[in-house]
N, C-alpha and C positions, 0 to 999 in steps of 0.2 A: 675710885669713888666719883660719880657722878655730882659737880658742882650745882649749886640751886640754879646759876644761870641758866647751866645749860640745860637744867630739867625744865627751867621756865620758859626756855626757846623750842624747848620742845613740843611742850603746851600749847605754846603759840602754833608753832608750826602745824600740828595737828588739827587744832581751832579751825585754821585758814583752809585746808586741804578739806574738810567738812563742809565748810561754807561753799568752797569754790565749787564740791561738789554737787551741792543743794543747788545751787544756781543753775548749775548745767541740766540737772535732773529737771527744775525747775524750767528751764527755757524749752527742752524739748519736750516737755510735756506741754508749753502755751504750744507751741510750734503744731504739736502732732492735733490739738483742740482747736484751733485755727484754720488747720486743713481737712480736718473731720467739718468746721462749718462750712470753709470757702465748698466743699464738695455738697454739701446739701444747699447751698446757695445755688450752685452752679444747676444741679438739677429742676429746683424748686424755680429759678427762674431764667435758665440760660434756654430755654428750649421754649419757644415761643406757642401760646395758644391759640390757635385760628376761631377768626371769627368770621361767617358765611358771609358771601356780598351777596347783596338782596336790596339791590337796586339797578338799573342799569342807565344808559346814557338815550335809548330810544322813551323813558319816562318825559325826559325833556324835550325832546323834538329833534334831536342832534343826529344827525350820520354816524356811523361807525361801524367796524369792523372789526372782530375779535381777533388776537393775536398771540402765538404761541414766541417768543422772543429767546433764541438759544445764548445759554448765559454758562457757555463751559459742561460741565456734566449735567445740566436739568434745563427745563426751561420754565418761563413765567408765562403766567396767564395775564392780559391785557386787552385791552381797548385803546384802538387809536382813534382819533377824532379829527377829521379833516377839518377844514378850514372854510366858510363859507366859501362857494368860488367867486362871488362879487365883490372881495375881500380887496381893496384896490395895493396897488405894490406902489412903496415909499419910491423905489428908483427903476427905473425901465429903460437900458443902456443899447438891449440885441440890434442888430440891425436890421435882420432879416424878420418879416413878419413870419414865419415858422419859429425864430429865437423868440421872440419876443413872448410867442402861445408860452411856448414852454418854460419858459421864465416867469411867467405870472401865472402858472401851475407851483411855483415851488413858493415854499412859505418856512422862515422860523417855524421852530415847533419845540415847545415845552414839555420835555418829561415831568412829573410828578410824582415822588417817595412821600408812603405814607409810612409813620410810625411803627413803634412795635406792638406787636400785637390787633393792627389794624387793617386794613383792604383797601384796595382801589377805588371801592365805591364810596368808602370814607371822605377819601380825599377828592371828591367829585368835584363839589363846588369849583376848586378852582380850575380846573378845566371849562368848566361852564364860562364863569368872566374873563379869563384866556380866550377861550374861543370867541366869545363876544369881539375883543378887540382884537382876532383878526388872526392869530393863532394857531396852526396845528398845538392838540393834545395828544400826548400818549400817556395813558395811567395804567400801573402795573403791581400787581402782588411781587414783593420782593418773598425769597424761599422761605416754605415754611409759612405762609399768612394766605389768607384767602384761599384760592383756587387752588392753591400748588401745593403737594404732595407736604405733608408732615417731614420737620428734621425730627433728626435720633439724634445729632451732636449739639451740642449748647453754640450759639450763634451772638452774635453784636455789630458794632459799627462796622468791621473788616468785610462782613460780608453785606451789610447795605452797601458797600462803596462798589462792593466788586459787580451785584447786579444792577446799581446805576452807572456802570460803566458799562456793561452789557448792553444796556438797554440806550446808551447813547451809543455806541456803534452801529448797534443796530439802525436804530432814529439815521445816522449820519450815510448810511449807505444807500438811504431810500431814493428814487430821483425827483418826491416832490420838498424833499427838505432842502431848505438852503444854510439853512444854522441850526444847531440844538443847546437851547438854555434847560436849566434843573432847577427847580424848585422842590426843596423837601421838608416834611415837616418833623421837630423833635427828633427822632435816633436817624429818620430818614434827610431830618437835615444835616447831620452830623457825617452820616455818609455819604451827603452831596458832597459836601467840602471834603473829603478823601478822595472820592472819586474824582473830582475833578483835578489835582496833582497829577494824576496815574493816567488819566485818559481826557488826551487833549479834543477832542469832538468835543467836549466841553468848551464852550463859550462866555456863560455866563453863570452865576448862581444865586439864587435867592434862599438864605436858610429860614426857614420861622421855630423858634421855640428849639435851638438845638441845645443840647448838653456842650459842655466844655471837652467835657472829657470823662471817659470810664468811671474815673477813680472818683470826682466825685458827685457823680451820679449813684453809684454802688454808696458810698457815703450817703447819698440821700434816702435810699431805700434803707437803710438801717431806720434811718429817722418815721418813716412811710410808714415802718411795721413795727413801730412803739419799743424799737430797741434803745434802751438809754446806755450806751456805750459810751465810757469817757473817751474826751477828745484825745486822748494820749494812745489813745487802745486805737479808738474808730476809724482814724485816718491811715496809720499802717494798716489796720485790719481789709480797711476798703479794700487799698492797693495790691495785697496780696490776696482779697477773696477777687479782683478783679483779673489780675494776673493768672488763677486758680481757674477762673471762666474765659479766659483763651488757650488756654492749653490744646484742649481736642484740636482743633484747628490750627493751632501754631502758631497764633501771632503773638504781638508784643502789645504791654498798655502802650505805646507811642504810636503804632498803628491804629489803636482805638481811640483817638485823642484830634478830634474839630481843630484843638487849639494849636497841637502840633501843624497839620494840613496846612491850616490856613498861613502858618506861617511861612509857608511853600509855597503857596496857589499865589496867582500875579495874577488872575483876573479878573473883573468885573465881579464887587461882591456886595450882594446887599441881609443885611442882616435883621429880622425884625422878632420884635419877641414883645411878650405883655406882661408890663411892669408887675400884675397881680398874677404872677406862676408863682405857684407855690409848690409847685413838680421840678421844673427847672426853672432858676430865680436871675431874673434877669442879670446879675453878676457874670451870667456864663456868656450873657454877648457882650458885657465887656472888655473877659478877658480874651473872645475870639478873634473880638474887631482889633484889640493891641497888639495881638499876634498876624496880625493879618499884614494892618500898618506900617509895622515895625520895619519891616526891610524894602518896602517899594520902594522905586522910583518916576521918574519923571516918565516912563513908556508904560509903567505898567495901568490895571487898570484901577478903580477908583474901589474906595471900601466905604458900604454908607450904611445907616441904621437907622433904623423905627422903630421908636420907641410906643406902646400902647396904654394908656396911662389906665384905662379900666377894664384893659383883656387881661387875662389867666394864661393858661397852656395852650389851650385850644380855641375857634372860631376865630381866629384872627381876621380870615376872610370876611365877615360881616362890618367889621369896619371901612365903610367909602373910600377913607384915604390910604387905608394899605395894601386896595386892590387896584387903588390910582399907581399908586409909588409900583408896586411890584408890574401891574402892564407897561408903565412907560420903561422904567429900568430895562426889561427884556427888550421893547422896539429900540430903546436909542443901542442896545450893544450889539445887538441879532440883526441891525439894518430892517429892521421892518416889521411888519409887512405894511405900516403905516405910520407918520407921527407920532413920535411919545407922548404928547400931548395927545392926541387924537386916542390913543391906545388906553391912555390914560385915562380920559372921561368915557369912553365905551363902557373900560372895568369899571369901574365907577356907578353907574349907572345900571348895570348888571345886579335884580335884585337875587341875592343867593340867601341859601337857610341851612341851617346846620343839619345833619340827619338827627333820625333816633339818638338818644344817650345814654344806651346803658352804660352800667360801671364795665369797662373793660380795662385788660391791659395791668399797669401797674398800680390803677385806680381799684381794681381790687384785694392786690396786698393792703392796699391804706383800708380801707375798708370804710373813710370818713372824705365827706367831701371839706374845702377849706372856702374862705371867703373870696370870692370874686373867681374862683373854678370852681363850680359845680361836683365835679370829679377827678381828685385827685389823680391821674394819671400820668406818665410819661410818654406816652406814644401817639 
């Protein structure tokens, strides 16, 4: 005869074994509903939508010459932009007047990544007051934007890093370059600072408006498309629809992560972003710049910010003093092609305008613009 205890341990026992099971049914059903969204996330935005370039660099009076740039299995479409040639050289060592010609043929030269969802001719401006102070430019559709053939795979920070690394080997093999600095802006700054770990032609960096990192960017775009996800849910969720959107490609979220890089890179870094982003919030340079900081030393190079007290995401460049800061940063670590001070007030003085604005990018998930960015976007 079976004791009440033991019928009531039984009970018990039963109870728990239902529970335990409800939970598991329970988790692999959030599980499998998490990966049913990371997978329409990954579609709905891992594959980037080109927008046409419909300007070009002879609107402004500039030299250049179009350039196919081999970047591994594809290449990129560009413009490169010499240098004036009465561009005078900060230092003149050759000895022989034949050295010397061809030494003040070579110049610094600034690559320029533009965002996602965005083009080369976007990001013109700053080629323009670069070249002003003295500059070779190269500006390039990173895969998938502008000029360059459509992806089929969902894409991110891994592969901006890898075709501005491309694009600085390239730049570094030329014989009129003597240095190559990167300046990128938002995902394309976030892949300067990758790139520049990986591929030392790299010299210097300027990021403007970068994300910290995948995870919570993917975080913000819940926020962008009126998802009200608690915070307990939103932030795993990020992580693994972020994780979920590198898959095709293979990489890891620490490969998608500025903050990680930077915590790598030793060189020359300046970081500038505007206080009114409400795409990426200024929080994200300064967890990049604490990462950056954290392990120099006394050789390595300097990590500095600008902060923009009434910029958003984008035009950063219309500000005087952040095209002051960004030309002299690139002469004093590129050695030239003039004073940083001089390089400095040239940009300076370079009047620039933002193009057209349509909603592109991730400014059309939000589908609302916020105060002090016109257009909600990240790219």
């Amino acid at each position: 005869m079976t004791s009440p205890t033991n019928m009531s341990r039984s009970k018990r026992s039963k109870r728990f074994r239902r529970l335990r099971l409800a939970l598991i049914v329970g988790s692999l059903a959030g599980l499998a509903a998490a990966y049913r969204f990371a997978l329409r996330y990954r579609e709905r935005i891992g594959i980037p939508t080109r927008s046409p370039v419909d300007s070009s660099p002879a609107e402004f009076g500039l030299d250049f010459s179009e350039v196919e740039i081999p970047a591994g299995d594809h290449h990129l479409a560009g413009w490169f932009v010499p240098a004036a040639p009465d561009a005078p050289k900060l230092r003149r060592r050759a000895a022989s007047a034949a050295a010397q010609t061809q030494e003040a043929e070579r110049r610094p030269v600034i690559a320029i990544v533009h965002g996602w969802e965005s083009n080369r001719g976007r990001t013109f401006a700053h080629a323009r007051y670069l070249h002003a102070a003295g500059f070779h430019c190269l500006v390039f559709d990173v895969r998938g934007h502008g000029d360059n053939p459509p992806e089929t795979l969902a894409m991110s920070v891994p592969e901006f890093a890898e075709d501005t690394a491309a694009a600085a080997r390239w730049l570094a093999a030329r014989p009129d370059v003597s240095a190559v600095g990167v300046l990128g802006h938002s995902m394309g700054a976030a892949g300067a600072i990758v790139a520049a770990v990986r591929e030392p032609a790299i010299e210097a960096v300027v990021s403007a408006s970068a994300p910290a990192d995948l995870v919570r960017i993917t975080r913000k775009t819940f926020e962008m498309a009126g998802m009200n996800i608690p915070e307990p849910i939103a932030t795993p969720l990020a992580w693994f629809t972020a994780a979920i959107l590198l898959v095709p490609r293979r990489h890891s979220v620490e490969e998608a992560s500025a903050t990680a890089a930077a915590g790598r890179y030793r060189g020359p870094l300046l970081l500038i972003h505007g206080a009114q982003d409400h795409g990426v919030p200024v929080e994200h340079l300064e967890l990049i710049g604490r990462a950056a900081a954290k392990h120099r030393g006394p050789d390595d190079g300097p990590v500095e910010t600008l902060v923009l007290p009434d910029f958003g995401h984008r035009w950063l460049y219309e500000d005087a003093g952040c095209r002051r800061k960004t030309a002299a940063f690139f002469a004093r670590w590129l050695g030239g092609p003039v004073s940083p001070e001089v390089a400095g007030e040239r940009a300076a003085e370079c009047v620039v305008e933002r193009p057209a604005d349509p909603i592109y990018g991730f400014g059309a998930l939000a589908g609302k613009s916020a105060p002090g960015d016109r257009a909600l976007n990240l790219s």
